[in-house]
PyMOL Python script that loads the backbone (N, CA, C, O; Angstrom):
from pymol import cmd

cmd.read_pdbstr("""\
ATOM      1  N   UNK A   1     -62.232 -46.081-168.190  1.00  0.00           N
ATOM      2  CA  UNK A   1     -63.648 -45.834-168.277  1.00  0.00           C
ATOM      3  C   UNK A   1     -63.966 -44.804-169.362  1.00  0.00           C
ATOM      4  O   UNK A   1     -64.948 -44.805-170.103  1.00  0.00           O
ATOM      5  N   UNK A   2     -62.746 -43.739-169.314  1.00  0.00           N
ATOM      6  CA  UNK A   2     -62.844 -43.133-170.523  1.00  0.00           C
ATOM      7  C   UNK A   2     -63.329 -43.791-172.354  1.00  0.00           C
ATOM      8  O   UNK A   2     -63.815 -43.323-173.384  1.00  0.00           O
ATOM      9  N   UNK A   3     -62.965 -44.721-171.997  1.00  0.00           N
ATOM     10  CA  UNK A   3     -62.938 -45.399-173.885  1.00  0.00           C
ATOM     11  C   UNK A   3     -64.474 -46.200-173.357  1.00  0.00           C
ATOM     12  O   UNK A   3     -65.078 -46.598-174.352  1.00  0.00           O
ATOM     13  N   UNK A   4     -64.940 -46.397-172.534  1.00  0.00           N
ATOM     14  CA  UNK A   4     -66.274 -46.911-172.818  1.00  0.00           C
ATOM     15  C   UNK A   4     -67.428 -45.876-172.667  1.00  0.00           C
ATOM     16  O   UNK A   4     -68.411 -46.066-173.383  1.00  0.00           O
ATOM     17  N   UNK A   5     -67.434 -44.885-171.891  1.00  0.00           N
ATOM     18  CA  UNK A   5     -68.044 -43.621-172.141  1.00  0.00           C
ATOM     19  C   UNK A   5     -67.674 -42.786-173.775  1.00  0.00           C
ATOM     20  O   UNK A   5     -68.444 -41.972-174.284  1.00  0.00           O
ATOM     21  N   UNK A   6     -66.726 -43.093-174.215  1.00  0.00           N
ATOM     22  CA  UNK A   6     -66.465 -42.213-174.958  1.00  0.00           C
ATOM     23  C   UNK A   6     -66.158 -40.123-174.683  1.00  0.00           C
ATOM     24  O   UNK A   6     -65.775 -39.275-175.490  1.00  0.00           O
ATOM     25  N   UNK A   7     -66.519 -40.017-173.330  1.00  0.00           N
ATOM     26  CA  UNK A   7     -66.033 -38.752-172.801  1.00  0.00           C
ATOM     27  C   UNK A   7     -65.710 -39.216-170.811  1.00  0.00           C
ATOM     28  O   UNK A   7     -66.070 -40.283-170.314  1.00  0.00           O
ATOM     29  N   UNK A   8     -65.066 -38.223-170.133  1.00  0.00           N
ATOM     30  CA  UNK A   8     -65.288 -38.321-169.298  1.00  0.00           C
ATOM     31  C   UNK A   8     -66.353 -38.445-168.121  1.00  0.00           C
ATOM     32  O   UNK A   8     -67.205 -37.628-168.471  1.00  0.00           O
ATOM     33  N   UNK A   9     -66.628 -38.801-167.361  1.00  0.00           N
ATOM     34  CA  UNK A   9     -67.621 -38.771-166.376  1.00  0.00           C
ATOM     35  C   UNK A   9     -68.270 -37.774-166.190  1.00  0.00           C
ATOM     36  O   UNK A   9     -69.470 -37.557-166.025  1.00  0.00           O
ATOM     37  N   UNK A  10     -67.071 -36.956-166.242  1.00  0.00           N
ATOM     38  CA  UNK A  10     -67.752 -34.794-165.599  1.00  0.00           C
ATOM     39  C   UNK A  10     -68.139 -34.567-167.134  1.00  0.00           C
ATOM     40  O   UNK A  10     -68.866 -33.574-167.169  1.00  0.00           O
ATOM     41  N   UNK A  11     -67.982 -34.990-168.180  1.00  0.00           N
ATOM     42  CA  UNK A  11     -68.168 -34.388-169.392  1.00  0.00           C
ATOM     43  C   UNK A  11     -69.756 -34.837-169.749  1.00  0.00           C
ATOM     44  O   UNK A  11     -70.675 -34.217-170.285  1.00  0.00           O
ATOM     45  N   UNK A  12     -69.649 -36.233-169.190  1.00  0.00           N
ATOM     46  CA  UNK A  12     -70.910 -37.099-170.065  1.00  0.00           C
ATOM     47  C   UNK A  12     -72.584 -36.592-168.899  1.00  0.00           C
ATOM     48  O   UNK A  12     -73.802 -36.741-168.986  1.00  0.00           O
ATOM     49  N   UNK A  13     -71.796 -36.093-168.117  1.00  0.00           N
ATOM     50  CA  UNK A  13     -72.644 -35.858-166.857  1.00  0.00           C
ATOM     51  C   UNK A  13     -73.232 -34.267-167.486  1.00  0.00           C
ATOM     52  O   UNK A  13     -74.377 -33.829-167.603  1.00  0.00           O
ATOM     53  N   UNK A  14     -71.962 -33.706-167.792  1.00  0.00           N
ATOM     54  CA  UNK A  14     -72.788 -32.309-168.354  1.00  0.00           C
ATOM     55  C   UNK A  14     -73.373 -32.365-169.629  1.00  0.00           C
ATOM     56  O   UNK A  14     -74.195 -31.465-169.798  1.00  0.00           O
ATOM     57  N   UNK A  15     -73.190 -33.282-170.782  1.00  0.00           N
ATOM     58  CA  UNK A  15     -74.517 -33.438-171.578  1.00  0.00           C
ATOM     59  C   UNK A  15     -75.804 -34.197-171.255  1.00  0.00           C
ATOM     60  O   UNK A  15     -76.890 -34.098-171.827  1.00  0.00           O
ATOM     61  N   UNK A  16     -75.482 -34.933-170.278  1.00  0.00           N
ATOM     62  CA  UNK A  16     -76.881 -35.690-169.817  1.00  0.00           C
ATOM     63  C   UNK A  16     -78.133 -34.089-169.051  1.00  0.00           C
ATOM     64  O   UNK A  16     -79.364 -34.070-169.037  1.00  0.00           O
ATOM     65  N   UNK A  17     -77.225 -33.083-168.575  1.00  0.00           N
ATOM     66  CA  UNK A  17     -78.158 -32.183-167.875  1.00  0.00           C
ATOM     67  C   UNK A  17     -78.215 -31.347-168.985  1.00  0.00           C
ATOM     68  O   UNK A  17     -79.401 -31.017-168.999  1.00  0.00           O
ATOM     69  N   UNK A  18     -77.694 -30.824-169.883  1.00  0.00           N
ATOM     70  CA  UNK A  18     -77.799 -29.940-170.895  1.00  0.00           C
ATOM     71  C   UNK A  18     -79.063 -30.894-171.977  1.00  0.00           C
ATOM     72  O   UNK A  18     -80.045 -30.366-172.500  1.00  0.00           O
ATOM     73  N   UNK A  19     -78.759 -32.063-172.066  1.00  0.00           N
ATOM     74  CA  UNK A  19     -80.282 -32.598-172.950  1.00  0.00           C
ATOM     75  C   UNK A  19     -81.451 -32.444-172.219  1.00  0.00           C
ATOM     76  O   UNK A  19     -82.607 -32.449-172.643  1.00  0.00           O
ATOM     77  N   UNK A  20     -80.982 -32.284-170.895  1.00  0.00           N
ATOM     78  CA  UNK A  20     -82.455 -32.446-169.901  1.00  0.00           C
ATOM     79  C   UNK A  20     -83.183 -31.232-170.209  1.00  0.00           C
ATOM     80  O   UNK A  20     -84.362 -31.245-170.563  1.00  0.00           O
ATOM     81  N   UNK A  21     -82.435 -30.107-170.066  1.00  0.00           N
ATOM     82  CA  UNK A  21     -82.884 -28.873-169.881  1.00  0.00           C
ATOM     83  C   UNK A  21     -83.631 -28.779-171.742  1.00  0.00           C
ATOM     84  O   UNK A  21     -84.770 -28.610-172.178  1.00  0.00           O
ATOM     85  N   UNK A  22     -82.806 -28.908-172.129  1.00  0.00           N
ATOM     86  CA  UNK A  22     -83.040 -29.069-173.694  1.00  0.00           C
ATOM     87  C   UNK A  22     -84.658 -29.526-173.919  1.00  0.00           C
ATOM     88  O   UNK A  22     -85.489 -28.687-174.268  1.00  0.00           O
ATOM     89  N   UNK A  23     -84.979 -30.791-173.709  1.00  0.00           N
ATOM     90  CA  UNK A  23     -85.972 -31.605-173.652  1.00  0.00           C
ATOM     91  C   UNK A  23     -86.589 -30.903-172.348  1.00  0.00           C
ATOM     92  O   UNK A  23     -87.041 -29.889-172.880  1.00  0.00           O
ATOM     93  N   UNK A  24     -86.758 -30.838-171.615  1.00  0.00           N
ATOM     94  CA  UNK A  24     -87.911 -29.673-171.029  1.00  0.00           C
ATOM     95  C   UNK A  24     -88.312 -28.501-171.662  1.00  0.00           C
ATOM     96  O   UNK A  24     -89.433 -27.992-171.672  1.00  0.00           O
ATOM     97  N   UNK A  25     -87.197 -28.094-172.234  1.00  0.00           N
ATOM     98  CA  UNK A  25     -88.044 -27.020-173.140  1.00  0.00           C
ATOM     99  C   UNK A  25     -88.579 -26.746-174.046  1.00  0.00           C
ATOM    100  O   UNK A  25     -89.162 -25.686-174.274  1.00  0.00           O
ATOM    101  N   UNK A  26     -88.461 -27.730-174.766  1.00  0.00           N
ATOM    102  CA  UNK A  26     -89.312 -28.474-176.100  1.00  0.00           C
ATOM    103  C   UNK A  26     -90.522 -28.873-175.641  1.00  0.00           C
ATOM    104  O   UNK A  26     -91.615 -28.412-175.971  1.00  0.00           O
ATOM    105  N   UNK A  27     -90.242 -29.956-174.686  1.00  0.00           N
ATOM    106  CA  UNK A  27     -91.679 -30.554-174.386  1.00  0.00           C
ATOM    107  C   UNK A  27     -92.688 -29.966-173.398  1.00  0.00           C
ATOM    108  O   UNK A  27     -93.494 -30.647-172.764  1.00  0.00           O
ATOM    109  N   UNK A  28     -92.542 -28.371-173.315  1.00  0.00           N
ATOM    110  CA  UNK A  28     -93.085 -27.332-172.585  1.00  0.00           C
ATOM    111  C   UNK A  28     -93.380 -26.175-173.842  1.00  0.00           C
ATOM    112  O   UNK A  28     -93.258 -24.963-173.665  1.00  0.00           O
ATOM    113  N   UNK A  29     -93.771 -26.780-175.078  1.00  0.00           N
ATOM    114  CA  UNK A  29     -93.507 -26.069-176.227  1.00  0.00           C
ATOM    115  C   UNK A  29     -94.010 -24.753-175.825  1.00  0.00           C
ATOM    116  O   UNK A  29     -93.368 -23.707-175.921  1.00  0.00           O
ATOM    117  N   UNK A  30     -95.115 -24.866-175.401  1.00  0.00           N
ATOM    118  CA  UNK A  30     -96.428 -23.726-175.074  1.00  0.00           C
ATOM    119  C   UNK A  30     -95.845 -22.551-175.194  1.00  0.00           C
ATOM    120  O   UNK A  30     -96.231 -21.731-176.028  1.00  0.00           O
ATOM    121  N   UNK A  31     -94.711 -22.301-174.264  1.00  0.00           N
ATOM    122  CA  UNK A  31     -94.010 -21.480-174.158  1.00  0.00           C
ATOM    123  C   UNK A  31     -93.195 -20.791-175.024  1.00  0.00           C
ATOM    124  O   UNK A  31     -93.064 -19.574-174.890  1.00  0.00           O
ATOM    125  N   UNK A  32     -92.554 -21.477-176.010  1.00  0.00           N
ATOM    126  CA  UNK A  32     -92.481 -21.728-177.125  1.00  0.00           C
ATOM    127  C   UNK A  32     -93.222 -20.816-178.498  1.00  0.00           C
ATOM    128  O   UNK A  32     -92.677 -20.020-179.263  1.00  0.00           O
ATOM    129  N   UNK A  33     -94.429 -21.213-178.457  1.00  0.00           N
ATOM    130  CA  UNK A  33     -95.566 -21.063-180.005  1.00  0.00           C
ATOM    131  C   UNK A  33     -95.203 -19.439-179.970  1.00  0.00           C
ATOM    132  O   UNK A  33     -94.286 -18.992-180.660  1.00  0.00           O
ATOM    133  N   UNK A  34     -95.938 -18.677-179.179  1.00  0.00           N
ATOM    134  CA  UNK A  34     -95.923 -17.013-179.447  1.00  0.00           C
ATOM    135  C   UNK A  34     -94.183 -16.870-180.480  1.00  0.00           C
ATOM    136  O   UNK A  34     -94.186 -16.305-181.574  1.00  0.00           O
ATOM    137  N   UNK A  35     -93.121 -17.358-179.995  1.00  0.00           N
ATOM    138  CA  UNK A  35     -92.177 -16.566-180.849  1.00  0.00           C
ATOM    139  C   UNK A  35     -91.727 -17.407-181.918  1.00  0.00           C
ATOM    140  O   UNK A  35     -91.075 -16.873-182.815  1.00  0.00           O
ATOM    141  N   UNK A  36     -91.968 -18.644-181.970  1.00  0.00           N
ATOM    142  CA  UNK A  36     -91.562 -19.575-183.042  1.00  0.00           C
ATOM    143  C   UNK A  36     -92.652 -20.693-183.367  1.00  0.00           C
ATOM    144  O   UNK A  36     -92.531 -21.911-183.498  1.00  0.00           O
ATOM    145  N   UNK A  37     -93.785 -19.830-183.453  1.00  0.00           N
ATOM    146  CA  UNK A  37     -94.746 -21.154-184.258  1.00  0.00           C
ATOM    147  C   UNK A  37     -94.662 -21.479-185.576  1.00  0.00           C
ATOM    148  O   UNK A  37     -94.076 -20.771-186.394  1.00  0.00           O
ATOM    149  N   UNK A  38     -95.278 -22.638-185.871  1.00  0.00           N
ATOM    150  CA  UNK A  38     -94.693 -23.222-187.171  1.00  0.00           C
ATOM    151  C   UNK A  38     -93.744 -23.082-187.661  1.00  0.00           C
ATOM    152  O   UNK A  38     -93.823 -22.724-188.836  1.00  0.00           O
ATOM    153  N   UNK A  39     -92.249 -23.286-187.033  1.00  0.00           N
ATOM    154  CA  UNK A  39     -90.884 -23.385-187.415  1.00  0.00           C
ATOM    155  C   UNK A  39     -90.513 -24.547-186.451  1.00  0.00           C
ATOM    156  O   UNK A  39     -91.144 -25.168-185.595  1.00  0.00           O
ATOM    157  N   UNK A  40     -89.160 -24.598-186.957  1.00  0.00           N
ATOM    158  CA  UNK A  40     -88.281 -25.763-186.735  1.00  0.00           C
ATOM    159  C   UNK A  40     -87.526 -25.097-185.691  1.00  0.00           C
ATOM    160  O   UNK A  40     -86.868 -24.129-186.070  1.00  0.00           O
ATOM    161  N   UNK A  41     -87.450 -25.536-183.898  1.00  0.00           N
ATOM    162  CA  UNK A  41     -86.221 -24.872-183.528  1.00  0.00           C
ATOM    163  C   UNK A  41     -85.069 -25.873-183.755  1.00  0.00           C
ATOM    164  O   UNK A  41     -85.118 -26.537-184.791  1.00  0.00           O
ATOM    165  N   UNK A  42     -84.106 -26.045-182.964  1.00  0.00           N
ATOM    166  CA  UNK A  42     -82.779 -26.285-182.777  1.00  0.00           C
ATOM    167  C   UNK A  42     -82.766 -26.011-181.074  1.00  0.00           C
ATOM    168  O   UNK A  42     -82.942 -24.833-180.765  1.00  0.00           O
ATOM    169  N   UNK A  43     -82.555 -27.082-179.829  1.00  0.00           N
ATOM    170  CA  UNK A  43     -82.415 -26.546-178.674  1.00  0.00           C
ATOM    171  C   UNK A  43     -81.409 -27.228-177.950  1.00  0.00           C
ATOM    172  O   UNK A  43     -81.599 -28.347-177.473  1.00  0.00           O
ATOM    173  N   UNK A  44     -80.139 -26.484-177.826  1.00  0.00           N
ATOM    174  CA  UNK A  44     -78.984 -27.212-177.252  1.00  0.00           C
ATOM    175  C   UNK A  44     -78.832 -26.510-175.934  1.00  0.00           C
ATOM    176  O   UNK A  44     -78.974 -25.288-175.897  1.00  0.00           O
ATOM    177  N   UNK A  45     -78.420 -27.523-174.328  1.00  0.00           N
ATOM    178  CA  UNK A  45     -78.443 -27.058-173.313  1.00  0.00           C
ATOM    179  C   UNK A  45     -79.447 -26.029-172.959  1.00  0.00           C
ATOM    180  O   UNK A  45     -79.214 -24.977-172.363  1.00  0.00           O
ATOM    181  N   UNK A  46     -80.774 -26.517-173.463  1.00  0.00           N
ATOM    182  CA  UNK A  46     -81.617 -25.711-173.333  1.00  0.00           C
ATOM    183  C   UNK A  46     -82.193 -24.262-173.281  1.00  0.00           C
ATOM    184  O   UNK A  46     -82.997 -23.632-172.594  1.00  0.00           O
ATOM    185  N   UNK A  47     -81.123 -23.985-174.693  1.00  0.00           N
ATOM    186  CA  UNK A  47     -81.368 -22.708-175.304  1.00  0.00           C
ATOM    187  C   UNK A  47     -81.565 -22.978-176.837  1.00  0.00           C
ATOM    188  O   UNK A  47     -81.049 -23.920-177.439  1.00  0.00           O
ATOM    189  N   UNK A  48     -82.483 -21.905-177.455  1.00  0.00           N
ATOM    190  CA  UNK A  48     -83.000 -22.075-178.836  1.00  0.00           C
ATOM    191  C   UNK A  48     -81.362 -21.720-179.698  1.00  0.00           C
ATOM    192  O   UNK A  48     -80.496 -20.851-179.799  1.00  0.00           O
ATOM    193  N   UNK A  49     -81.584 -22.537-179.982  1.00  0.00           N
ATOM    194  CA  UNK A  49     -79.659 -22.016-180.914  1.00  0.00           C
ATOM    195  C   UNK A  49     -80.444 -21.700-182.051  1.00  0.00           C
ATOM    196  O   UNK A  49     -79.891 -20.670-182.435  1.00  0.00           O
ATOM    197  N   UNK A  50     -81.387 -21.921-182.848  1.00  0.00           N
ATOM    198  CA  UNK A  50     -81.874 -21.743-184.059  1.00  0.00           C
ATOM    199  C   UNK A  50     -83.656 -21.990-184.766  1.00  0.00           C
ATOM    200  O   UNK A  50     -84.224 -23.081-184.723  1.00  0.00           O
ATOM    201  N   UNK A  51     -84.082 -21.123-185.180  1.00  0.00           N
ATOM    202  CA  UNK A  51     -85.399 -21.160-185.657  1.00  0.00           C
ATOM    203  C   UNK A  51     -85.141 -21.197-187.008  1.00  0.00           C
ATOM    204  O   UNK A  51     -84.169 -20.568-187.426  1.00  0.00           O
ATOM    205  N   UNK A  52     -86.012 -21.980-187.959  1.00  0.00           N
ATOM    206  CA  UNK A  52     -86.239 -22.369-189.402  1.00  0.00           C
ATOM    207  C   UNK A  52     -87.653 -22.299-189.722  1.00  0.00           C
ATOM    208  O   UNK A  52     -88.438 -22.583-188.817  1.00  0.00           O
ATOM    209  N   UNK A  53     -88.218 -21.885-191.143  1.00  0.00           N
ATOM    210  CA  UNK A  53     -89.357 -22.738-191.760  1.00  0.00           C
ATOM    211  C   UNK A  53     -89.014 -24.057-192.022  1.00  0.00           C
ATOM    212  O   UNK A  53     -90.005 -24.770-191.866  1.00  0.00           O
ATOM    213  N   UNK A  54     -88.012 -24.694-192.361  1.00  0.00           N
ATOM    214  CA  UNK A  54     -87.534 -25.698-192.940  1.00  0.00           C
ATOM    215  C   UNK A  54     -86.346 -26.511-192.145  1.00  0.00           C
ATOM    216  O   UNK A  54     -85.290 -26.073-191.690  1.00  0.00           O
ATOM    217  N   UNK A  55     -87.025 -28.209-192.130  1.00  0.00           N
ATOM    218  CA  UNK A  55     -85.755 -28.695-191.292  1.00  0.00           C
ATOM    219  C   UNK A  55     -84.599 -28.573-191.882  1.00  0.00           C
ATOM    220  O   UNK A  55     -83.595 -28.472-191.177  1.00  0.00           O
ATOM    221  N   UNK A  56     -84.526 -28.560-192.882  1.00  0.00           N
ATOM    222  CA  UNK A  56     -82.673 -28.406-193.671  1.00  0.00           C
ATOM    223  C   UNK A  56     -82.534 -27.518-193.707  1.00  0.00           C
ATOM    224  O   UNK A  56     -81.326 -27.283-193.725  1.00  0.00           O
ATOM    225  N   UNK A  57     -83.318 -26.381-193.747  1.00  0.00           N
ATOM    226  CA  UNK A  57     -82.881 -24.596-193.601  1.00  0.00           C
ATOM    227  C   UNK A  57     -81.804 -24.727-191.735  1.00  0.00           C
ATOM    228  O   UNK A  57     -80.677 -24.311-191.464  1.00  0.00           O
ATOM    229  N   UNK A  58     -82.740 -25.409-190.939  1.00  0.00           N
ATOM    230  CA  UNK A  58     -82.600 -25.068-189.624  1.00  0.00           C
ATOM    231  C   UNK A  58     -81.553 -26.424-189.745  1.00  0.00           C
ATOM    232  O   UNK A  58     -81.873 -26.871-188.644  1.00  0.00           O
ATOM    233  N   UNK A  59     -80.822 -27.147-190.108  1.00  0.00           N
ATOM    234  CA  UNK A  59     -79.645 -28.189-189.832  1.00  0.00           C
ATOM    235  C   UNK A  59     -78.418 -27.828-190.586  1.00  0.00           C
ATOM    236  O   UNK A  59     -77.345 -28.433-190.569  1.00  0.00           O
ATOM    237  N   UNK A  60     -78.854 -26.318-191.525  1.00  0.00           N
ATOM    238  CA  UNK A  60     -77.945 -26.127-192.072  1.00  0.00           C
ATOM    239  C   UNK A  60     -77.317 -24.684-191.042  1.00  0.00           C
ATOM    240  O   UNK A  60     -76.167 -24.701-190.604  1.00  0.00           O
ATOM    241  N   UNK A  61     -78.219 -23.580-190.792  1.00  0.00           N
ATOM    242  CA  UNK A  61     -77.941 -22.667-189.755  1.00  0.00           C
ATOM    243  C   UNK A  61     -77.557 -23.410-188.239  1.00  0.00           C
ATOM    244  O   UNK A  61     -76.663 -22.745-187.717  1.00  0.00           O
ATOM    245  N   UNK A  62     -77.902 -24.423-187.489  1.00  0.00           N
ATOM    246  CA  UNK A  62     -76.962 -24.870-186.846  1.00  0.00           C
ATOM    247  C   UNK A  62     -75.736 -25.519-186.812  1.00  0.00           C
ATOM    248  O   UNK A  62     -75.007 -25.640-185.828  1.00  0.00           O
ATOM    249  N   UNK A  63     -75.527 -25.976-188.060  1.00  0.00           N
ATOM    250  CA  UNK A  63     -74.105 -26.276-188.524  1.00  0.00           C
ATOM    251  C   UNK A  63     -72.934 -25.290-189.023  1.00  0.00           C
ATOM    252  O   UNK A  63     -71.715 -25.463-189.004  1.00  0.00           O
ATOM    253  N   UNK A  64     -73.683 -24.224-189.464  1.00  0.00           N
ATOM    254  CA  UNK A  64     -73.311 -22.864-189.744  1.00  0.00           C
ATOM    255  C   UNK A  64     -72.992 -22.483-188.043  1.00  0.00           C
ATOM    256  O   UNK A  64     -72.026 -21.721-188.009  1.00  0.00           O
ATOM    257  N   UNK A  65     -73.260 -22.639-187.329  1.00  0.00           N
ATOM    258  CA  UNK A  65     -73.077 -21.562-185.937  1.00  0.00           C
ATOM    259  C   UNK A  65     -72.415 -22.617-185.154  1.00  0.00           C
ATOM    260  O   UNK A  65     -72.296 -22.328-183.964  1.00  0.00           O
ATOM    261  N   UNK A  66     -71.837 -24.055-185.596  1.00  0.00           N
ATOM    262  CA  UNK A  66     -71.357 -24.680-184.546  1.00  0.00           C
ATOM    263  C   UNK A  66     -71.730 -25.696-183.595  1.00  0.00           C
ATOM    264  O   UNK A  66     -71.146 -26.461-182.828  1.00  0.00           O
ATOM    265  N   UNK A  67     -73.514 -25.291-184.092  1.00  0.00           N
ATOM    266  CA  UNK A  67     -73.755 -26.572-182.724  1.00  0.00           C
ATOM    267  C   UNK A  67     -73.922 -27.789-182.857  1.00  0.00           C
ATOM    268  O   UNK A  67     -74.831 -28.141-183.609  1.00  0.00           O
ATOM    269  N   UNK A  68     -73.139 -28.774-182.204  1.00  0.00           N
ATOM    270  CA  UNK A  68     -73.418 -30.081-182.330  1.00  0.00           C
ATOM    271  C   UNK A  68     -74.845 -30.421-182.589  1.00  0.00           C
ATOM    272  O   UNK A  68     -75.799 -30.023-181.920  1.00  0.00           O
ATOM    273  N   UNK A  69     -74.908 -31.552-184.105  1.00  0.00           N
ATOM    274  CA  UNK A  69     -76.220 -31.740-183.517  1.00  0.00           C
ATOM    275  C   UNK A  69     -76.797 -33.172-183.249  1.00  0.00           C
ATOM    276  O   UNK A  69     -77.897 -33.637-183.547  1.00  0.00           O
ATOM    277  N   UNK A  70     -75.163 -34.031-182.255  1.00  0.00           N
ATOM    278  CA  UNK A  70     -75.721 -34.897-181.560  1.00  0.00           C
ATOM    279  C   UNK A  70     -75.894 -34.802-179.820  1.00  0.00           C
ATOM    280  O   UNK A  70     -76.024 -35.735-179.028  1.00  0.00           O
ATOM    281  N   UNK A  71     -75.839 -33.172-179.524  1.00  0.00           N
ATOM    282  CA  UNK A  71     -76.708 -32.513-178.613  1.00  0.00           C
ATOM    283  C   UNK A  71     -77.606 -31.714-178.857  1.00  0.00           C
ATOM    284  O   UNK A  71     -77.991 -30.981-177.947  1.00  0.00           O
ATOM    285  N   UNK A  72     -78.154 -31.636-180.069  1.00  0.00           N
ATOM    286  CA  UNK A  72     -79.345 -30.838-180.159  1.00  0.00           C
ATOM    287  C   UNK A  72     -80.610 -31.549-180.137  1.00  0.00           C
ATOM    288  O   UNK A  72     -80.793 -32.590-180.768  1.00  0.00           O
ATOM    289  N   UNK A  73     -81.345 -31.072-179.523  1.00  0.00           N
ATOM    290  CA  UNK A  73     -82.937 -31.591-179.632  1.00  0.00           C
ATOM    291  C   UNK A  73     -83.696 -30.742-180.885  1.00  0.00           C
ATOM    292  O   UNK A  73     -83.701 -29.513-180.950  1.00  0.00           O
ATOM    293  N   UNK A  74     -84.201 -31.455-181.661  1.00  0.00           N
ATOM    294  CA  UNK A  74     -85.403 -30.563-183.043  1.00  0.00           C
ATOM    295  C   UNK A  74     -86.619 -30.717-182.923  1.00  0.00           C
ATOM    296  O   UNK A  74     -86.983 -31.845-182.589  1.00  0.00           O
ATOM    297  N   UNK A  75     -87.502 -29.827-183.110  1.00  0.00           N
ATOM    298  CA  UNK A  75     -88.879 -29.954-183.008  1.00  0.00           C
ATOM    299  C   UNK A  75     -89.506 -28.716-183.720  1.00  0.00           C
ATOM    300  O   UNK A  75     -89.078 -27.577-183.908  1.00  0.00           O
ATOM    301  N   UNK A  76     -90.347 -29.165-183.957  1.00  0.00           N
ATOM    302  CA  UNK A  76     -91.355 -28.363-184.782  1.00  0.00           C
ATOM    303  C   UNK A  76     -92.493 -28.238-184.079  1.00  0.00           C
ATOM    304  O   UNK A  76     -93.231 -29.073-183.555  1.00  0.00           O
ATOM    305  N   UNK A  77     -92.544 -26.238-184.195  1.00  0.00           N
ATOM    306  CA  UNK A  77     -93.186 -26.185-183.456  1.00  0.00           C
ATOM    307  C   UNK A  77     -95.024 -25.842-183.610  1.00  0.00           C
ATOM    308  O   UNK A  77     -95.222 -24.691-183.998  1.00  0.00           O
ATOM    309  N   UNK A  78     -95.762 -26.312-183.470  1.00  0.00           N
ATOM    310  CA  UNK A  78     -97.049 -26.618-183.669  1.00  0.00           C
ATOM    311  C   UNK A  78     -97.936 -25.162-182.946  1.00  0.00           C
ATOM    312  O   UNK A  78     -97.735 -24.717-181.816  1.00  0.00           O
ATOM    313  N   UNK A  79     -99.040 -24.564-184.077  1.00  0.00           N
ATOM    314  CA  UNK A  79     -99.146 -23.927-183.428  1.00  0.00           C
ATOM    315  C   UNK A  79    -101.037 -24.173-182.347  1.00  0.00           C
ATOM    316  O   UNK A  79    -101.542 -23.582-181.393  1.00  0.00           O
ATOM    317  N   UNK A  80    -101.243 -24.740-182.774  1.00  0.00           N
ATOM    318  CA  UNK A  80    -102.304 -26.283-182.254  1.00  0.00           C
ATOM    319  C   UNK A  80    -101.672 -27.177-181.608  1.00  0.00           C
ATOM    320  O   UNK A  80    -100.645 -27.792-181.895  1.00  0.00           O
ATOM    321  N   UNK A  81    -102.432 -27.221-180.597  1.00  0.00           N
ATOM    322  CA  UNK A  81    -101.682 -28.714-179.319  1.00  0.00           C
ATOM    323  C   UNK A  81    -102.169 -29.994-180.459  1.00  0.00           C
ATOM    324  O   UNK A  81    -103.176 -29.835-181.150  1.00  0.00           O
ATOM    325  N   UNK A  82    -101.456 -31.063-180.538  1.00  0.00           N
ATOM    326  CA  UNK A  82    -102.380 -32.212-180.815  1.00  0.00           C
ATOM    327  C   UNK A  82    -102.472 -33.018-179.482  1.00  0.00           C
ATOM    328  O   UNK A  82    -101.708 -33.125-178.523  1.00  0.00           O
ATOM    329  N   UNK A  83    -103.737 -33.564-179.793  1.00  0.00           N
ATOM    330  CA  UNK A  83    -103.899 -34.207-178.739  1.00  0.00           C
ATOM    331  C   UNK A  83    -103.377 -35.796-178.958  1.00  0.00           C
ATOM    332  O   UNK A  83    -104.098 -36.166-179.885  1.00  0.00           O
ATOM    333  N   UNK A  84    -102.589 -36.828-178.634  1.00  0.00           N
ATOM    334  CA  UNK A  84    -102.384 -38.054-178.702  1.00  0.00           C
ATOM    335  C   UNK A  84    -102.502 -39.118-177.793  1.00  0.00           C
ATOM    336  O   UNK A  84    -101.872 -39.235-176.742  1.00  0.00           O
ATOM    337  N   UNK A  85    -103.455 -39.991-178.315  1.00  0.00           N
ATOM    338  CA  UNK A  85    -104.009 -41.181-177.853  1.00  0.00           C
ATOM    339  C   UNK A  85    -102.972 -42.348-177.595  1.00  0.00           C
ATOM    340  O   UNK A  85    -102.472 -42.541-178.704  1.00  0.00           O
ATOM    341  N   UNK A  86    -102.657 -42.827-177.103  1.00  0.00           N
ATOM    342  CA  UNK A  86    -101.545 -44.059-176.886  1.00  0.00           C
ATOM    343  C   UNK A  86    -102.233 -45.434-176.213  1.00  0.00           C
ATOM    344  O   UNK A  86    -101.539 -46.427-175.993  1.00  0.00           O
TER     345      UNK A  86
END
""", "prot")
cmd.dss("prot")
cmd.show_as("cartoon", "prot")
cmd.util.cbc("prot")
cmd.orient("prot")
């Protein structure tokens, strides 16, 4: 089961909750704006690993510090809600 997961069970289980947390805290930006508005974070296991003006400033300082970034969540952070229609 290993080679079709590509990690173990206990492994793939702890990035599925580390994106969760990740992605809650992005998409709770609010919280967010006061210390990093209009920048780029970086949020792995749902901690800010990195703030940028610039997305390649901020993909280059998380590559600089290590963090994967096919567990990182990116977002930019807005310092105006938009509102979106769907």
């Amino acid at each position: 089961m290993d080679d079709w997961l590509g990690a173990s069970p206990v492994d793939v289980a702890k990035g599925l909750l580390g994106f969760t947390r990740s992605s809650e805290l992005v998409s709770n930006d609010r919280k967010l704006v006061d210390k990093y508005a209009e920048k780029w974070v970086g949020v792995c296991f749902g901690e800010v690993k990195a703030a940028e003006d610039d997305l390649e400033a901020l993909l280059r300082e998380l590559d600089s510090r290590g963090v994967p970034r096919a567990e990182t969540v990116v977002r930019f952070i807005e310092r105006e809600q938009r509102t979106l229609i769907l």
